[in-house]
N, C-alpha and C positions, 0 to 999 in steps of 0.2 A: 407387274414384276418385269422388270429389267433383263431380260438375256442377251449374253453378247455370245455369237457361235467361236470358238475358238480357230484360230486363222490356220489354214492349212500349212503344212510342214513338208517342203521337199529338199531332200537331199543328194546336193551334186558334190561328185567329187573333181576336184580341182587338177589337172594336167598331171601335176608331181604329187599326185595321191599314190601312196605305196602301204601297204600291208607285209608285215614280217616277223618274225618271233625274236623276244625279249625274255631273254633270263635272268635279267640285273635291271634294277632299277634303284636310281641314285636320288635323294630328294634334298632338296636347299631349302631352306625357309626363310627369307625374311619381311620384314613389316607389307611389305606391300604385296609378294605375291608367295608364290611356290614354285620353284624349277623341278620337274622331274628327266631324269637323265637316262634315257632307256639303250642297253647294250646287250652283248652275248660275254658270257663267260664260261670260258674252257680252259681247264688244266693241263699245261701242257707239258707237264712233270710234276715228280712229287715234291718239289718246292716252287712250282713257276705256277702263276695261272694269270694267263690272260685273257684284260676286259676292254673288251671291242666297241665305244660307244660309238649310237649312230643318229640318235635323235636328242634334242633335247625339246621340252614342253614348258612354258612357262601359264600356269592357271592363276587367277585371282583366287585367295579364300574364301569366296563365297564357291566358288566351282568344285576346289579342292572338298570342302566340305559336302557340296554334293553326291562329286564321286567317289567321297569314302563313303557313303550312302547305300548309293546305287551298287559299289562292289560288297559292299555289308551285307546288301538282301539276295544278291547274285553267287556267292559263297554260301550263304545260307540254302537256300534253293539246291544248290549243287550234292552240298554233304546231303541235303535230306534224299534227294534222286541216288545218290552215288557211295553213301558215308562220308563219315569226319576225314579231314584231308589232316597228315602229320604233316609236322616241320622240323619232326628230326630227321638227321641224314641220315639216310642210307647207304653205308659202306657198302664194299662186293661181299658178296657170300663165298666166294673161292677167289682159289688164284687168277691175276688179271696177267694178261701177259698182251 
């Protein structure tokens, strides 16, 4: 029998490697790849809200299909540790001022 050891995997981050929080995420789709558009969105009145993009990502579909995968079982995991996560909003409970 045949085995081949699987090749080690090290990960470097590259000079302009940044980490940051995303609350918008924008997706394109066509024939050849997937764009995702990551930004921050704040309301910055009760008819304004603005969305701040600061990355954009382009994945082939095979990727894309992975990390709907990988977030698929990473979600699952979470609500089982944590409970079901809702996606409805949540208004204020009292006056905001």
């Amino acid at each position: 029998m045949n085995t081949t050891n699987p090749p080690n995997v090290k990960f470097v981050q590259t000079p302009d490697y940044r980490e940051t929080y995303s609350n918008s995420v924008q997706i394109r789709v066509n024939v050849w790849d997937f764009f995702l558009v990551f930004g921050t969105m704040q309301q910055s009145s009760e008819t304004q809200v603005d969305l701040r993009n600061f990355q954009g990502i382009y994945l082939s579909p095979q990727q894309a299909k992975a990390l709907m995968a990988l977030l698929q079982q990473n979600v699952t995991n979470y609500e089982a540790a944590f409970g079901e996560i809702n996606l409805e909003p949540r208004g204020p409970v009292g006056p905001v001022h």
